[in-house]
C-alpha positions in Angstrom: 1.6 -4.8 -2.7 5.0 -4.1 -1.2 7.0 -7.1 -0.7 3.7 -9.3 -0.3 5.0 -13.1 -1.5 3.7 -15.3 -3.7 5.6 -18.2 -3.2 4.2 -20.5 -0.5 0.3 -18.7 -0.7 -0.3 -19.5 -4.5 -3.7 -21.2 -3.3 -4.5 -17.8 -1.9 -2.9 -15.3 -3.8 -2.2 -16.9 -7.2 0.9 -17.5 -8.5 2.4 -14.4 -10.4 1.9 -10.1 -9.9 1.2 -8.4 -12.9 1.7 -4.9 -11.3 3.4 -4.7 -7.9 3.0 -1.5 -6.0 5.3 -0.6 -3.6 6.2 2.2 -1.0 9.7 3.6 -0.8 10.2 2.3 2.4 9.4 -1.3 0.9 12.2 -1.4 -1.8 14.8 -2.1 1.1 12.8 -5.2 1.5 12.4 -5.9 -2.2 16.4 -5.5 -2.7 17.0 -7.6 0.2 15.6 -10.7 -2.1 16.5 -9.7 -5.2 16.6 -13.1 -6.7 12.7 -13.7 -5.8 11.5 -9.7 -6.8 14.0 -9.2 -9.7 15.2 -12.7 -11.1 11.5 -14.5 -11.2 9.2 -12.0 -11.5 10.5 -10.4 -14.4 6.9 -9.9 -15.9 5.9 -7.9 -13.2 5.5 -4.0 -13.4 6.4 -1.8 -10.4 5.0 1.1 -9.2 6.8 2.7 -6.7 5.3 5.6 -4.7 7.6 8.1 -2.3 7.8 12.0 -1.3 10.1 13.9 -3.2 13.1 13.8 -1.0 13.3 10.4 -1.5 11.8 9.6 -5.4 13.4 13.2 -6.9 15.9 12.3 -10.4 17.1 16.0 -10.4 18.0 15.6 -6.7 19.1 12.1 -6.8 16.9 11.2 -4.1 17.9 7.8 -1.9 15.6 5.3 -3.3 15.9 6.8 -6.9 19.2 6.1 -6.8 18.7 2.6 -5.4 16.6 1.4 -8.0 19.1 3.5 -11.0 21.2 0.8 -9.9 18.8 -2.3 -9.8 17.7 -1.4 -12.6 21.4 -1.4 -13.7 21.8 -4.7 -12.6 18.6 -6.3 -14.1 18.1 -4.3 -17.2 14.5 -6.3 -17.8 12.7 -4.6 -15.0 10.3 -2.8 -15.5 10.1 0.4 -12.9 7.8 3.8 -12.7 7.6 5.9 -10.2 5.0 8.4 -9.0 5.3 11.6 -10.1 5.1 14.7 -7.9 2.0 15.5 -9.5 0.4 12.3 -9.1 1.6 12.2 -5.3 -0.5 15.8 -4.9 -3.4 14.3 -6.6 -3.7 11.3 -3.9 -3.2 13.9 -1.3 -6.4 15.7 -3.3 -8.2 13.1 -3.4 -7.5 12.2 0.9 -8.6 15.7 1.2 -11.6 15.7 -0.5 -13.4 12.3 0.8 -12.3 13.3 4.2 -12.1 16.9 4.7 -8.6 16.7 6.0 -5.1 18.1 5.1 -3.1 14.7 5.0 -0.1 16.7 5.8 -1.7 19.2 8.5 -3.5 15.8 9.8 0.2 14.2 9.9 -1.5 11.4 8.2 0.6 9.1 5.7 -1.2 7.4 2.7 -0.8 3.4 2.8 0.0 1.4 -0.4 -3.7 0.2 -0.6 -4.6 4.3 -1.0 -2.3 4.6 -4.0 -2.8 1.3 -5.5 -6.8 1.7 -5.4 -6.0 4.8 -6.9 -4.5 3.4 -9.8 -7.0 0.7 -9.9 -9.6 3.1 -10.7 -7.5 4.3 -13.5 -6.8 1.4 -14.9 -9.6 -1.0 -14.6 -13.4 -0.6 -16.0 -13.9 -3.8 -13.0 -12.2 -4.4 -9.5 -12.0 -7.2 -7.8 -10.0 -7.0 -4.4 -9.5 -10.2 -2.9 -7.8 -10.1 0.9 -9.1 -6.9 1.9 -10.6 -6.8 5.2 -13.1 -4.0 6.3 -12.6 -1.5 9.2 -14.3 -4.1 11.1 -12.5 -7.2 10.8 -10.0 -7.9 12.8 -9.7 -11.8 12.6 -7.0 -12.3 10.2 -2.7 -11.2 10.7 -2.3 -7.6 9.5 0.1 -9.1 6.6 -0.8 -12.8 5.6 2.8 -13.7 5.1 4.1 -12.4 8.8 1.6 -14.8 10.9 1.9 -14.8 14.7 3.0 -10.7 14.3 -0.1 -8.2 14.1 -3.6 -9.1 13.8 -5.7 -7.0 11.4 -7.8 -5.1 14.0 -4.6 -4.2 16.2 -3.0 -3.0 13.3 -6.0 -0.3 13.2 -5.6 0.5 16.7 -2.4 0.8 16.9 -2.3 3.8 13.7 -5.5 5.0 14.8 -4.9 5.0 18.9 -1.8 3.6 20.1 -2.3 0.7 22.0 -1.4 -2.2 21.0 0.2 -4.9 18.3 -2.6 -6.5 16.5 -4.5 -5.2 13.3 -7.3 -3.3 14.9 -4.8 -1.8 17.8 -2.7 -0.3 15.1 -5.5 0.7 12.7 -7.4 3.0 15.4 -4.2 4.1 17.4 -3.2 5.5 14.0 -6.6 6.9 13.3 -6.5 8.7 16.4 -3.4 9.7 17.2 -2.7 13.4 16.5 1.1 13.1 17.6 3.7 12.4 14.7 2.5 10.9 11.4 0.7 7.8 11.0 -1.7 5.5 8.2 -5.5 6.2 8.6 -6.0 3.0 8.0 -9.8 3.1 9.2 -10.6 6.1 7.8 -9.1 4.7 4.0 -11.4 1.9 4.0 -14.2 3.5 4.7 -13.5 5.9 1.9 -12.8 2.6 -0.1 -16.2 1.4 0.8 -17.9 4.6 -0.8 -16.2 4.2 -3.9 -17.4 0.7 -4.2 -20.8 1.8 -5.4 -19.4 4.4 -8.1 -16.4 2.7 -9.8 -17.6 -1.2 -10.0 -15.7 -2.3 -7.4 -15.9 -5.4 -5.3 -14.5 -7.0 -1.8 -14.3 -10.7 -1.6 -12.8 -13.1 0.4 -14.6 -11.4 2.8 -17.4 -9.9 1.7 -18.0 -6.1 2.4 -19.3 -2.7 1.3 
């Protein structure tokens, strides 16, 4: 997801991304290493998810434009975006596991909310490897950025602002009801619901 590495973590992460999902505000990051994202990986699909103002081709929104152009540049890439419709559907879909408007909420949907998503479209078996529960908060928020967040922090932090570490962010987000922020808690306990009805598995750890 995002601009997740593989170089360096292949014994953890494998060695290649079939489908890369990304948020707009990750495809800065992906154009700053354009030789890794765009050069080596050109077997990789992108997915990149975004609100209008940003994704829009009749209003030439920022990031639109900005991949028009890498996509210019490296004419063997092969980018989709979210539509408008598909963005309303993930809202939908936030809405009806939780009984809250994501917007009226000022919550913002995370990359591992749309890429699930399209998991479940895609795939008759999931296997997600790396994905901690709402629980865990031993391991760095992102495994490539160690000595940054912890997982739990992270929680906190989006849930109830507090602190830096994964559970901080995760429950400062979760509980903050000032500005807009991921629900990071309340998404994986959504995630753990759906583990039951669409075949779908958590390992490395284990959880439900």
């Amino acid at each position: 997801m995002n601009h997740a590495p593989t170089a360096g973590y292949e014994q953890d992460v494998g060695a290649r991304s079939t489908i890369r999902v990304v948020s707009h505000t990750s495809v800065p990051l992906l154009l700053g290493n354009q030789p890794y994202f765009f050069q080596q990986s050109q077997e990789t699909l992108y997915f990149i998810w975004g609100p209008a103002k940003k994704m829009s081709r009749e209003k030439m929104g920022s990031t639109y434009q900005a991949l028009v152009k890498v996509m210019e540049k490296y004419p063997q890439l092969q980018i989709y975006t979210l539509t408008e419709e598909k963005m309303t559907y993930c809202d939908d879909v936030f809405q009806n596991e939780t009984g809250k408007n994501r917007m009226k909420s000022g919550s913002f949907l995370s990359t591992g909310w749309f890429t699930m998503i399209l998991a479940m479209e895609l795939c008759e078996q999931i296997c997600v490897f790396g994905m901690v529960s709402d629980s865990y908060c031993s391991v760095p928020y992102h495994y490539f950025e160690k000595g940054r967040l912890d997982e739990c922090r992270m929680y906190l932090t989006h849930e109830q602002p507090k602190g830096p570490d994964e559970c901080t962010t995760y429950i400062h987000n979760e509980r903050s009801r000032r500005g807009n922020h991921h629900r990071f808690i309340t998404e994986k306990r959504v995630f753990a619901s759906w583990a039951g009805l669409y075949n779908i598995t958590f390992s490395h750890p284990s959880w439900t």
